[in-house]
Backbone as CSV, one residue per row, in Angstrom:
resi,resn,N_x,N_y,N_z,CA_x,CA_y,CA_z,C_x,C_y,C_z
1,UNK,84.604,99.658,116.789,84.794,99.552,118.229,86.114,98.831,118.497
2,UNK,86.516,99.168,119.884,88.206,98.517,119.690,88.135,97.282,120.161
3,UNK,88.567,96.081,119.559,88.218,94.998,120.285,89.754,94.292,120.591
4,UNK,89.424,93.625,121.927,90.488,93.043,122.636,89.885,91.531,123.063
5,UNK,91.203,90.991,122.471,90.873,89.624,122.982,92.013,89.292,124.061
6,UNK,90.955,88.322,125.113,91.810,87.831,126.436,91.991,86.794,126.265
7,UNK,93.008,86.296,126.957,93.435,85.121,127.370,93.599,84.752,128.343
8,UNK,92.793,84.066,129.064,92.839,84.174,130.682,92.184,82.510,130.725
9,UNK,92.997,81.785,131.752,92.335,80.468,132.196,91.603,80.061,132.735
10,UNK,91.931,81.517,134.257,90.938,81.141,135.209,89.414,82.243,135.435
11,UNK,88.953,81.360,135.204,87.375,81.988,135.177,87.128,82.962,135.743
12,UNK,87.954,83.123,137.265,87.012,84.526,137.707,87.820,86.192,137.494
13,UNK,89.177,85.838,136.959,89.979,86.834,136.188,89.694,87.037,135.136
14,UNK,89.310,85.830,134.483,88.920,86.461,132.829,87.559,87.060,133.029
15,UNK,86.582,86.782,133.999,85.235,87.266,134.250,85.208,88.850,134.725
16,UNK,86.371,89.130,135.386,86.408,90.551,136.234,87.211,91.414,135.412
17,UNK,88.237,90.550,134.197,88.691,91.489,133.256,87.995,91.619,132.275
18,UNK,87.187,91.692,131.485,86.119,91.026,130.445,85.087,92.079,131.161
19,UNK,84.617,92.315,132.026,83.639,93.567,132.350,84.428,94.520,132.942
20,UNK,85.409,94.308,133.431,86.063,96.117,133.338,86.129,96.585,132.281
21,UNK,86.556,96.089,131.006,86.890,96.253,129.683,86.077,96.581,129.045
22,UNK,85.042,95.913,129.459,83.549,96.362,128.487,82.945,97.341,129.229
23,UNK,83.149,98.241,130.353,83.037,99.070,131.220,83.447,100.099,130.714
24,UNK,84.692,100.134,129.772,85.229,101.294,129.267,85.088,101.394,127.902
25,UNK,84.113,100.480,126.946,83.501,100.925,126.053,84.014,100.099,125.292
26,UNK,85.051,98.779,125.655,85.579,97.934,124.441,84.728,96.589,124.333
27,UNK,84.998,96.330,123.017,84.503,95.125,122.571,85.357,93.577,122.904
28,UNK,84.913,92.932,123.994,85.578,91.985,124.144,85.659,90.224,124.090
29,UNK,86.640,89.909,123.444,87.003,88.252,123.200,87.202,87.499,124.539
30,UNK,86.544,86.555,124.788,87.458,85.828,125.785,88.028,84.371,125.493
31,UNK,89.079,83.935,125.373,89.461,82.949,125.328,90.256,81.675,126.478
32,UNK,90.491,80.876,126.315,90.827,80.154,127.849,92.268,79.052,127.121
33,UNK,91.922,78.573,125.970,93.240,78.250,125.674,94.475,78.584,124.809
34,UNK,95.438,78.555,124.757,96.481,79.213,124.365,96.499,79.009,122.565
35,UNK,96.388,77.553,122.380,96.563,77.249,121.068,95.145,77.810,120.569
36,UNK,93.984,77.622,120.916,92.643,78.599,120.260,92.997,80.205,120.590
37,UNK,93.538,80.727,121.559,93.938,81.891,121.283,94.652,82.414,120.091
38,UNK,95.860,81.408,119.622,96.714,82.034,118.395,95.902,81.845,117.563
39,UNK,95.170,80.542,117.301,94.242,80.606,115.954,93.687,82.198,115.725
40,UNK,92.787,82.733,116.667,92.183,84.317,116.929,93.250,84.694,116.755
41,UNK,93.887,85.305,117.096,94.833,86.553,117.446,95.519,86.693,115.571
42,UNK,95.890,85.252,114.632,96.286,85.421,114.025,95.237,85.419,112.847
43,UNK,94.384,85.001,112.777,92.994,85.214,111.825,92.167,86.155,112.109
44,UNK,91.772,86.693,112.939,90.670,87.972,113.341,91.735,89.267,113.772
45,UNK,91.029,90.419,113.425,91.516,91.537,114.108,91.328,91.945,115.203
46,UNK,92.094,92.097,115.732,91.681,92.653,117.270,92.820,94.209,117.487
47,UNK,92.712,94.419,118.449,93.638,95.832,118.773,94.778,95.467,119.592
48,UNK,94.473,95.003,120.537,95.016,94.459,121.771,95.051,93.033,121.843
49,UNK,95.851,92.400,122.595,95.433,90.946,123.172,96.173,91.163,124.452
50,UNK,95.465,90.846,125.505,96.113,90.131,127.081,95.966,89.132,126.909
51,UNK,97.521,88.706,127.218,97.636,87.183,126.969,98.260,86.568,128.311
52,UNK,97.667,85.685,129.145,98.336,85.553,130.188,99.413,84.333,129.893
53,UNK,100.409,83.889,130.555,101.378,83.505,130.749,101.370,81.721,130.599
54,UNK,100.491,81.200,131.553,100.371,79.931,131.973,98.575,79.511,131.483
55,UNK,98.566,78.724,130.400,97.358,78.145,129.668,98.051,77.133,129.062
56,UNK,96.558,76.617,129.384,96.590,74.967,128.595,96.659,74.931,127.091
57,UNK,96.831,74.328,126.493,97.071,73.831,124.910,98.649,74.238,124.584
58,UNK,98.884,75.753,124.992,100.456,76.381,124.744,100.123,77.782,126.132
59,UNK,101.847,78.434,125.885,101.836,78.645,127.076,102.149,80.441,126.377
60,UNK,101.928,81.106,127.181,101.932,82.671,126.684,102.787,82.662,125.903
61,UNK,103.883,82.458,126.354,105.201,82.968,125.197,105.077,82.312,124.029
62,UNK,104.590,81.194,123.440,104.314,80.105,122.284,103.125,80.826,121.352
63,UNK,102.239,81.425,122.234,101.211,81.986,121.309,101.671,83.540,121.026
64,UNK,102.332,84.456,122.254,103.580,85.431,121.248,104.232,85.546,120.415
65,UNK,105.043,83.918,120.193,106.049,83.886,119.361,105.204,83.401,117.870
66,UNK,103.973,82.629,118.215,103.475,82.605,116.940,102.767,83.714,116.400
67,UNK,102.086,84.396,117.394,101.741,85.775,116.773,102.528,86.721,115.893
68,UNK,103.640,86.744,116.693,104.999,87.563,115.718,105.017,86.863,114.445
69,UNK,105.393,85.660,114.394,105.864,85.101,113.275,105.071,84.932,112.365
70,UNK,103.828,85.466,113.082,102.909,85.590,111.892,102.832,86.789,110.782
71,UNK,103.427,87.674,111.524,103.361,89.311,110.847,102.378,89.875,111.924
72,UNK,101.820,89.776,112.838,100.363,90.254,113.234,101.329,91.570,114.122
73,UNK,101.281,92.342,114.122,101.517,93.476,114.965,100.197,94.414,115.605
74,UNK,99.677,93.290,116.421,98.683,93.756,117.283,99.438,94.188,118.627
75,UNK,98.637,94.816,119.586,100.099,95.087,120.512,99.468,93.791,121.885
76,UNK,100.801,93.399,122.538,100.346,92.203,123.131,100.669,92.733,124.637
77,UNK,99.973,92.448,125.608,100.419,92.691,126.814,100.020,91.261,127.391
78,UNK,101.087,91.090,128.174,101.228,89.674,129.019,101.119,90.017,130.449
79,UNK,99.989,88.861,130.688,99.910,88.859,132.220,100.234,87.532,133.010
80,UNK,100.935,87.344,134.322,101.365,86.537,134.476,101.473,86.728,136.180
81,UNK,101.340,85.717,136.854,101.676,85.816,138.389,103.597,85.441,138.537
82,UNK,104.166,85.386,137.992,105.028,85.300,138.034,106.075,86.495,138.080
83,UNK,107.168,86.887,138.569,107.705,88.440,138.791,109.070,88.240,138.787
84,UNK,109.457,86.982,138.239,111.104,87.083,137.999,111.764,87.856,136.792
85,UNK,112.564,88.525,136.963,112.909,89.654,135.913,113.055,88.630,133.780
86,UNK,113.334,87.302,134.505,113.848,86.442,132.981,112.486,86.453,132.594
87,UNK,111.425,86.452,132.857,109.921,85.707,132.366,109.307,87.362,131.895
88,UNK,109.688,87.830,132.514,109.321,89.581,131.816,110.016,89.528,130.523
89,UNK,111.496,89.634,131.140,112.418,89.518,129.413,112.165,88.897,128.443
90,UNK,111.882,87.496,128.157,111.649,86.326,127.677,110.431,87.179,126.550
91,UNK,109.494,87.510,127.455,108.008,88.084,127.142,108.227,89.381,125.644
92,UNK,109.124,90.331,126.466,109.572,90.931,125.459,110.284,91.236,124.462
93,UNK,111.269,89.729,124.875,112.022,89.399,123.336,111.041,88.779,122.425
94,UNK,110.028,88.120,122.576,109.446,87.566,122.151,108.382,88.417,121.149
95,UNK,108.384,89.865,121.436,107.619,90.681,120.515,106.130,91.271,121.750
96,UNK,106.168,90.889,123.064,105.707,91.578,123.420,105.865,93.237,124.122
97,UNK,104.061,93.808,123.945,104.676,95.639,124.167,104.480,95.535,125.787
98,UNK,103.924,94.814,126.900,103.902,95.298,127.898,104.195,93.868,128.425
99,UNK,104.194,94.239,129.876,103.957,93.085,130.879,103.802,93.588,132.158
100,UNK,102.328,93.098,132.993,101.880,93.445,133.767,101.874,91.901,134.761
101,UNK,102.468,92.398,136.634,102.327,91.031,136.950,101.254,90.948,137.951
102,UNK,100.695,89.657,138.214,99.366,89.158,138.870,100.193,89.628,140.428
103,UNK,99.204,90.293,141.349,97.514,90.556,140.926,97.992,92.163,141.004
104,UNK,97.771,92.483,139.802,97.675,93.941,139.846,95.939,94.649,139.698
105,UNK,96.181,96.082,139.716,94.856,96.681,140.306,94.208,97.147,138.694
106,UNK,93.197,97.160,138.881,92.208,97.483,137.103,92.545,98.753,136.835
107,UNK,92.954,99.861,137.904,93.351,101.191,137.575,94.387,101.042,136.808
108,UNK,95.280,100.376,137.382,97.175,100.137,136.340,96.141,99.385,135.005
109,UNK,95.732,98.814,135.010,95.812,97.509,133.862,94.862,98.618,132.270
110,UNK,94.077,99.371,133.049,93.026,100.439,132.331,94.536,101.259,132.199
111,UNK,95.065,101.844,132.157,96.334,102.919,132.070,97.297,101.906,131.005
112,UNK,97.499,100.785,131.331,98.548,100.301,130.688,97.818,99.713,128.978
113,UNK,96.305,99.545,129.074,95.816,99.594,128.140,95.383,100.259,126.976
114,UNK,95.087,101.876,127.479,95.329,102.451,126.931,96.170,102.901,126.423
115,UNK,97.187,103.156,127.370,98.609,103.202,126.724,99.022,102.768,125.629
116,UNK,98.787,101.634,125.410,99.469,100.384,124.408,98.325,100.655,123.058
117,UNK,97.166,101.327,123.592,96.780,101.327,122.506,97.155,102.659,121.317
118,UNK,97.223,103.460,122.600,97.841,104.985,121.789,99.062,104.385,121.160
119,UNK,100.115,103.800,121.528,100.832,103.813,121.088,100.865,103.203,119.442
120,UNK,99.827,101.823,119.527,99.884,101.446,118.092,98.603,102.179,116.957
121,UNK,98.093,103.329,117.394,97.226,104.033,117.072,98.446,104.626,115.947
122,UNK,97.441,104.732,114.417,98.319,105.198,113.660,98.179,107.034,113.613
123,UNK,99.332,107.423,113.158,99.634,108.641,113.278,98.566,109.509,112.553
124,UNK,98.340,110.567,112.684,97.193,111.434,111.722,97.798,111.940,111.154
125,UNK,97.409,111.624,109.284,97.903,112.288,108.512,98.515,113.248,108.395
126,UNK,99.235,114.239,107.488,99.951,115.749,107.548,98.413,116.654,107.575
127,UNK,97.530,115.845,106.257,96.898,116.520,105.789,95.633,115.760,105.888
128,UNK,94.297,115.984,106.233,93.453,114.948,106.140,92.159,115.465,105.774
129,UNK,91.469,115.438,104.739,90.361,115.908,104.305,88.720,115.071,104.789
130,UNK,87.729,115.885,105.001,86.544,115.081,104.791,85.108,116.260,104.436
131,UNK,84.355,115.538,103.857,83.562,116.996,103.228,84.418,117.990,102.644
132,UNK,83.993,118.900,103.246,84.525,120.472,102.886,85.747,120.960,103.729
133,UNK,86.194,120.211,104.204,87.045,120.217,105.556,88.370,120.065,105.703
134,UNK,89.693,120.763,105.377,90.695,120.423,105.306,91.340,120.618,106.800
135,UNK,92.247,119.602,106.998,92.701,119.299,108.199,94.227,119.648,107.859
136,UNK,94.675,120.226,108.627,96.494,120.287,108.116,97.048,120.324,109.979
137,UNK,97.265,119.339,109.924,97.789,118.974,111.618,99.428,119.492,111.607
138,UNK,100.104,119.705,110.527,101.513,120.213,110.588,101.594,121.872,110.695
139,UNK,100.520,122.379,110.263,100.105,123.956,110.613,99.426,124.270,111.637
140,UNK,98.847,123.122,112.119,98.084,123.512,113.255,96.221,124.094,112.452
141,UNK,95.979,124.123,111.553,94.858,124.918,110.967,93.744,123.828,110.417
142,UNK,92.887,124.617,110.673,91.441,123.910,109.948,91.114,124.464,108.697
143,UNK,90.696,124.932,107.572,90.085,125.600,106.831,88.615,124.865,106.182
144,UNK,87.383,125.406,106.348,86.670,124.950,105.691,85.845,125.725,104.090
145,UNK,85.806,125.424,103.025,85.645,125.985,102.379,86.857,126.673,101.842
146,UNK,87.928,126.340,102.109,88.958,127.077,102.067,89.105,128.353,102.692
147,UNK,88.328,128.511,103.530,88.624,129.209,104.678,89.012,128.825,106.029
148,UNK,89.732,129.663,106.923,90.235,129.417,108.220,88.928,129.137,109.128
149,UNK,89.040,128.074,110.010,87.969,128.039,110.733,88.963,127.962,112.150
150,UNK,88.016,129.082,113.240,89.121,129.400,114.711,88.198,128.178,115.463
151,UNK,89.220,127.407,115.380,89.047,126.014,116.609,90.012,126.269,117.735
152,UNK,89.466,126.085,118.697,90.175,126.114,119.945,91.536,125.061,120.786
153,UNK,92.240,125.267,121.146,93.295,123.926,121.332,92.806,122.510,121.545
154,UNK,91.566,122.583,122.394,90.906,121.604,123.045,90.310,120.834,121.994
155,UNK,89.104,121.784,121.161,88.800,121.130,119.859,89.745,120.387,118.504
156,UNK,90.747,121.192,118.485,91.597,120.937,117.845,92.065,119.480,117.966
157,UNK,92.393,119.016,119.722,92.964,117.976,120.338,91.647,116.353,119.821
158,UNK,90.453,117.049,120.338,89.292,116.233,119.962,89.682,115.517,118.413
159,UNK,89.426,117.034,117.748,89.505,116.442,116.719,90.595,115.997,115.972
160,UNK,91.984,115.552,116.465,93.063,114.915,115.785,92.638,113.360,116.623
161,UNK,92.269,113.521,117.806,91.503,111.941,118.394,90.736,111.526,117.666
162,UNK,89.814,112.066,117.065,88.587,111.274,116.301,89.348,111.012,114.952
163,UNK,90.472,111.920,114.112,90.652,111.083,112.789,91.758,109.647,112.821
164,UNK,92.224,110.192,114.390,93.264,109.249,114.351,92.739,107.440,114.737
165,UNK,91.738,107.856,115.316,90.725,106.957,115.449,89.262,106.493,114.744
166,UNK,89.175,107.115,113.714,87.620,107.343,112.780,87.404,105.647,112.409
167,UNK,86.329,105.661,112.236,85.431,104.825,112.572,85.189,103.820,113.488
168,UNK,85.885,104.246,114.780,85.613,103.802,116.126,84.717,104.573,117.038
169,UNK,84.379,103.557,117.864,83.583,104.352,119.123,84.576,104.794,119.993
170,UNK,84.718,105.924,120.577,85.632,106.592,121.750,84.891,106.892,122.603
171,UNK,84.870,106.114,124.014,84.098,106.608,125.013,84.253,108.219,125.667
172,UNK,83.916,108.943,126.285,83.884,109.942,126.346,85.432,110.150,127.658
173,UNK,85.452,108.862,128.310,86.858,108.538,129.257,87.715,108.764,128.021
174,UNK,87.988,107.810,127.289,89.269,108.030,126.101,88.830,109.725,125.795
175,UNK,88.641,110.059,125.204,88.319,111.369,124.783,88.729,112.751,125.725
176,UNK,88.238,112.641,126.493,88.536,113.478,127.761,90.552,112.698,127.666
177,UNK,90.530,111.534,128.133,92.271,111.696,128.013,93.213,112.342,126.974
178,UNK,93.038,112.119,125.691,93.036,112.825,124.547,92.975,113.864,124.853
179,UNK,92.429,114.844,125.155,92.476,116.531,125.299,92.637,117.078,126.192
180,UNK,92.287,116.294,127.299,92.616,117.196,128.317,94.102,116.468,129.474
181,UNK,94.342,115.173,129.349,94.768,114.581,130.010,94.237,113.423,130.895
182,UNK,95.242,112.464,131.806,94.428,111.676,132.583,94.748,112.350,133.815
183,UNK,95.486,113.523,134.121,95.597,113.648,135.699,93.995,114.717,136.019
184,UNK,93.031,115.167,134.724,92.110,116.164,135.044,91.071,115.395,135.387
185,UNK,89.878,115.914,136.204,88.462,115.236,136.758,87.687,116.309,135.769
186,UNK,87.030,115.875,135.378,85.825,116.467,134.587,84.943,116.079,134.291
187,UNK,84.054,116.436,134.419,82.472,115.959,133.624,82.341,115.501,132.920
188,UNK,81.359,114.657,132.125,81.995,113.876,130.660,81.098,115.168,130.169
189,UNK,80.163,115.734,130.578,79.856,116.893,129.927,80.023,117.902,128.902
190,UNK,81.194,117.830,129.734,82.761,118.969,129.126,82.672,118.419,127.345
191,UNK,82.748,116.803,127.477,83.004,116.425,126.210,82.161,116.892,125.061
192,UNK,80.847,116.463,125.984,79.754,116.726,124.566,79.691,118.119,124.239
193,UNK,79.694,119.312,125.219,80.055,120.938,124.643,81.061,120.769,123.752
194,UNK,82.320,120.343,123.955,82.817,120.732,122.944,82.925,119.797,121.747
195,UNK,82.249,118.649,121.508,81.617,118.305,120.347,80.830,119.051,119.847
196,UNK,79.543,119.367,120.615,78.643,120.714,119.953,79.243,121.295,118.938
197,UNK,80.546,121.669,120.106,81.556,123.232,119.380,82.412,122.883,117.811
198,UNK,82.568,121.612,117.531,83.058,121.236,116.468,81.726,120.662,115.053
199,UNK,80.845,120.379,115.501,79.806,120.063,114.666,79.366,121.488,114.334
200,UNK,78.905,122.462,115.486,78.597,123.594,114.176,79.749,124.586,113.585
201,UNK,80.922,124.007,113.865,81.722,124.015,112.951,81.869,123.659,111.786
202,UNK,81.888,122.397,111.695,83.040,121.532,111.047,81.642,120.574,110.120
203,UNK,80.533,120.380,110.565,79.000,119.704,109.701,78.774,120.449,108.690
204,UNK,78.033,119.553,108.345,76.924,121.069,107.098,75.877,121.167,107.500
205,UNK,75.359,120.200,108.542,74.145,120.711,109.409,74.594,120.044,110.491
206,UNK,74.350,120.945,111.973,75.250,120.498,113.049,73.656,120.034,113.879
207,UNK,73.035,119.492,113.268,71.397,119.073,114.232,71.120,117.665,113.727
208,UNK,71.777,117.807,112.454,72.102,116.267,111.678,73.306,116.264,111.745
209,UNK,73.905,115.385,112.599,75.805,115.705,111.831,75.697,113.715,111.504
210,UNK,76.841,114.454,110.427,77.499,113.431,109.137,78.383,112.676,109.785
211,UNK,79.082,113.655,110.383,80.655,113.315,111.040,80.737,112.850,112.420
212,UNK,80.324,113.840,112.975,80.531,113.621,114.888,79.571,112.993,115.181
213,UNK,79.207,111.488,115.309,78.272,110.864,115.789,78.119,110.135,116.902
214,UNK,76.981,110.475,117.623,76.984,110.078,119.136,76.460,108.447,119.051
215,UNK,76.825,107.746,119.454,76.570,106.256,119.661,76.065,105.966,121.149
216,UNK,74.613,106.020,121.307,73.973,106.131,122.552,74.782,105.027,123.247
217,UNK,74.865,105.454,124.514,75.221,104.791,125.684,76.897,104.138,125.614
218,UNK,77.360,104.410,124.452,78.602,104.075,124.488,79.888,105.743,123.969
219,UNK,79.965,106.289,123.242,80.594,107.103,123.478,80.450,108.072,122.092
220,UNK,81.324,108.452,121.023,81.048,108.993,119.660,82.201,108.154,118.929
221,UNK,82.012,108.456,117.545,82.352,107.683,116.605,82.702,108.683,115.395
222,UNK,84.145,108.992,114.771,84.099,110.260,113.698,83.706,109.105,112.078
223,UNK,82.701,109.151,111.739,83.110,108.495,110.306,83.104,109.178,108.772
224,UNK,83.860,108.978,108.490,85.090,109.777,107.534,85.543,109.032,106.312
């Protein structure tokens, strides 16, 4: 599951960011001071960190700059009520990937999160095998058995999301962005058909599947 740790001081921001977040299917940290934040950020894994600006013990940019200097290339987005162009800069010399300023709306902050996460999402292999299943993402082709299997663009899209992401939960929101985009409205419906459409594909029994696994109430999970 993708987990993000916050850094937020004041209680009812870290309270309203902390359930949007877990709203969209992530696993979330909350923290309140700066110097116990770097301890986390540089000993535990996380995906993400929002780190806001102004906290007690150290101050955003101090727990950035120790994050960097740690090696940790988690991706960091800084939040801050502050909007002078130097305290943005500062932020991103410092090794941070975003900066968002107070009070912005959960729609931007959900967009800029994902964002940041695609971006440090590692690339999918040329070639990526599982079972019987060869994946060749530079041909565009599936073959199973060493045969061609006709997957559709959409499936295709699914399924370079799930290896690029395997052994995570992907809510069916991430997923749907992944294939179809974020400007489309759709059913989450849509999603699970065309999971169907890849399990009795791509399984060796698509009534038991190995691979495409649904994780009640939170989203699917490829494990590989």
């Amino acid at each position: 599951m993708t987990r993000i740790l916050v850094v937020e001081d004041e209680p009812g921001i870290a309270f309203a960011l902390e359930a949007d977040l877990q709203s969209e299917g992530y696993a979330v940290v909350v923290e309140s001071r700066g110097d116990e934040a770097s301890k986390k950020a540089r000993s535990e894994p996380y995906d993400l960190v929002l780190l806001d600006v102004m906290l007690p013990g150290k101050d955003g940019f101090e727990v950035c700059r120790e994050i960097r200097r740690a090696g940790v290339k988690t991706p960091i987005i800084m939040l801050t009520a502050k909007s002078q162009e130097a305290e943005k800069v500062m932020g991103l010399e410092l090794g941070a990937d975003d900066y968002i300023t107070k009070p912005f709306s959960p729609r931007e902050l959900r967009a800029r999160v994902k964002a940041a996460l695609r971006r440090a999402a590692p690339d999918a292999p040329e070639i990526f095998r599982f079972g019987d299943v060869d994946v060749d993402f530079a041909r565009g082709e599936v073959r199973r058995g060493g045969k061609i299997v006709d997957l559709s663009a959409l499936e295709f899209k699914l399924l370079s999301a799930f290896v690029k992401r395997r052994g995570r939960v992907l809510t069916r929101e991430q997923l749907l962005d992944a294939a179809w985009g974020r400007d489309v409205s759709l059913n989450d419906r849509v999603v699970d058909n065309h999971i169907v459409g890849l399990r009795r594909k791509l399984e060796p029994d698509p009534a038991q599947p190995r691979f495409f696994l649904n994780i009640r109430g939170m989203g699917y999970r490829f494990d590989a």
